[in-house]
N, C-alpha and C positions, 0 to 999 in steps of 0.2 A: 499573511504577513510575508511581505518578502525582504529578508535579511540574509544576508552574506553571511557566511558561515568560518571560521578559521579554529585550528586545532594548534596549541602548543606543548606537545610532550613534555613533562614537565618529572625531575624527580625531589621537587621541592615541598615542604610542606604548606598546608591549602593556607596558614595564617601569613607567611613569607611570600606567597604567591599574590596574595589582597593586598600586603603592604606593598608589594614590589609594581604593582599595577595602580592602585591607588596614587602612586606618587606621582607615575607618569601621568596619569589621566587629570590630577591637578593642576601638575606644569603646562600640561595642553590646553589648561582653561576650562575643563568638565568638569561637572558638581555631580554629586548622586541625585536622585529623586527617584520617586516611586511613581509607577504611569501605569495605569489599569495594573495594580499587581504587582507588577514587575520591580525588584530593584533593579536601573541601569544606571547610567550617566550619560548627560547630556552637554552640550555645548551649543550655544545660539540662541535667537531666538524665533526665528524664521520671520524676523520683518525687513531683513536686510540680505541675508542669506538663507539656504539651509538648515536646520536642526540637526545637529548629527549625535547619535547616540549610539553608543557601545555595551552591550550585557555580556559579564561575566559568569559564566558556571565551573566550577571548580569539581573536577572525579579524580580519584588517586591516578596519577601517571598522567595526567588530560586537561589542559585547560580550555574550552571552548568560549570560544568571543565572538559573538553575535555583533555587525554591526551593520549599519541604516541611516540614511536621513527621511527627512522631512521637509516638504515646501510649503509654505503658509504658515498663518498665525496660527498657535497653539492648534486647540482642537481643532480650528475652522479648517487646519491644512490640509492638504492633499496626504493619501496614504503612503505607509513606508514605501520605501526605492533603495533597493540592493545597492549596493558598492560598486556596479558594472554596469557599463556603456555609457554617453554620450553626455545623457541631461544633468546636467547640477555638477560637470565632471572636477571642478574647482572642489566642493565640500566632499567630495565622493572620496578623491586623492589623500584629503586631509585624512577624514576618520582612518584612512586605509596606512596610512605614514601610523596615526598615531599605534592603529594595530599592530603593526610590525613592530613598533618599539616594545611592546610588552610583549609579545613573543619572542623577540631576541633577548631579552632581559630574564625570561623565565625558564628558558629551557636550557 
């Protein structure tokens, strides 16, 4: 998998931290869904763009937030792509704006 990794110190409790990320990732147009396992949130649908999707895990003091896209139609797409360098740099920019928001919002 490769996914970008980002850390938000956090001295919030884990249900304040969901609410407070949950809202942002609403306004930004991301739904939850479950994908192999995983709760994340997604935005797109990669027949026009990108897929970009963000996973949150919550540890006392730590928020970490996983984030990635995707090119191509659902499954058929091409494998995740880190948040870094060149290709898809339009959806790359976004998920990475939206990250930022919930890291400035939580810590």
């Amino acid at each position: 998998m490769a996914r970008s990794i980002f850390h938000a110190a956090t001295t919030l409790l884990e249900d304040d931290v969901y609410k407070i990320a949950t809202e942002i990732l609403v306004n930004d147009g991301y739904h939850q869904i479950d994908r192999n396992g995983e709760t994340v949130w997604k935005k797109g649908t990669g027949a026009m763009t990108a897929m970009h999707f963000i996973k949150l895990e919550y540890f006392p003091n730590d928020l970490v937030i996983s984030g990635w896209i995707q090119v191509g139609l659902g499954k058929a797409g091409f494998d995740e792509s880190d948040l870094t360098g060149i290709a898809a740099v339009i959806p790359k920019k976004s998920t990475v704006k939206t990250i930022q928001k919930i890291r400035k919002a939580v810590m």
